[in-house]
C-alpha positions as CSV (number, residue, x, y, z in Angstrom):
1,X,-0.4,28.3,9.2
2,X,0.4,25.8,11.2
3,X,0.9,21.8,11.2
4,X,-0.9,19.3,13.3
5,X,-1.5,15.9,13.8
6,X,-4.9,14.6,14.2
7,X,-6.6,11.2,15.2
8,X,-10.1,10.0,13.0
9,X,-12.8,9.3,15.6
10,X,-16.7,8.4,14.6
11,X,-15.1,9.3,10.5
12,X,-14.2,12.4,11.5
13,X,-10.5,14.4,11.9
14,X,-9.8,15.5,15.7
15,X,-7.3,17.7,16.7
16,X,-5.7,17.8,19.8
17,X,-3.9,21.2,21.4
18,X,-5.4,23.5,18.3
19,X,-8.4,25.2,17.9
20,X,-9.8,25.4,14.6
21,X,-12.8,28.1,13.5
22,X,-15.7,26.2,12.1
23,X,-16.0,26.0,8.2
24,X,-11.9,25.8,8.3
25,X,-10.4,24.1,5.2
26,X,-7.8,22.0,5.6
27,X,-5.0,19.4,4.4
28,X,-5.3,15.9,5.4
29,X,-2.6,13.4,4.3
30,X,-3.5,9.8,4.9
31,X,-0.4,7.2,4.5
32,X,-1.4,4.7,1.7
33,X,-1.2,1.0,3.1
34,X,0.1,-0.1,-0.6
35,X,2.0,2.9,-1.8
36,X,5.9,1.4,-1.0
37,X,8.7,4.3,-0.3
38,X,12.2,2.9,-1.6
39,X,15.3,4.9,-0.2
40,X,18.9,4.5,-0.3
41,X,21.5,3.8,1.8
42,X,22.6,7.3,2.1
43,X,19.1,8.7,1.9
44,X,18.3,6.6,5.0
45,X,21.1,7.8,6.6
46,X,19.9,11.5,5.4
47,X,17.1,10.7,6.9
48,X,18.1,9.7,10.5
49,X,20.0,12.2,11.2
50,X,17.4,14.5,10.6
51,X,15.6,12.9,12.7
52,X,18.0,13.0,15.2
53,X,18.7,16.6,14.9
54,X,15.1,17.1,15.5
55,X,15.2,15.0,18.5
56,X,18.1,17.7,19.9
57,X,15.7,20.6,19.4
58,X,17.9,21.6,16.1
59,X,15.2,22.8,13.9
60,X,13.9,26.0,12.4
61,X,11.0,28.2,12.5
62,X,8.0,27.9,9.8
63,X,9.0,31.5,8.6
64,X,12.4,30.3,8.3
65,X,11.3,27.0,6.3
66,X,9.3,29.1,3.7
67,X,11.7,31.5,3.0
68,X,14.4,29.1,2.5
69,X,11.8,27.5,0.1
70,X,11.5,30.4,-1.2
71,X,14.6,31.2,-2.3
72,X,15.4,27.9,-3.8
73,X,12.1,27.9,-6.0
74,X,14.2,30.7,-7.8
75,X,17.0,29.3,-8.6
């Protein structure tokens, strides 16, 4: 499994750098013009320094994501 950003063209999904097999079913999350995200101050600042951590190449592997997932789903 993988994640990938892709760009509509002519009303259809296009994916750059990824091959997909014909007939492949995937996920496609569209950003809703009207749906508003509120945050707080300290979720905002959550947020940006994940996003800075990314930024330094501190991240983890898919495997590493799902089994942390995982393991919190049985708590």
């Amino acid at each position: 499994m993988g994640i990938v950003t892709g760009t509509v063209v002519a009303g259809k999904v296009v994916v750059e750098g990824m091959e997909l097999p014909e007939g492949s079913t995937v996920t496609v999350l569209a950003p809703d013009p009207d749906d508003e995200v509120r945050v707080t101050a300290e979720e905002e600042a959550e947020l940006l320094e994940a996003i800075a951590e990314a930024d330094r190449g501190e991240t983890i592997s898919a495997e590493e994501l799902f089994a942390r997932l995982d393991r919190i789903a049985k708590l």
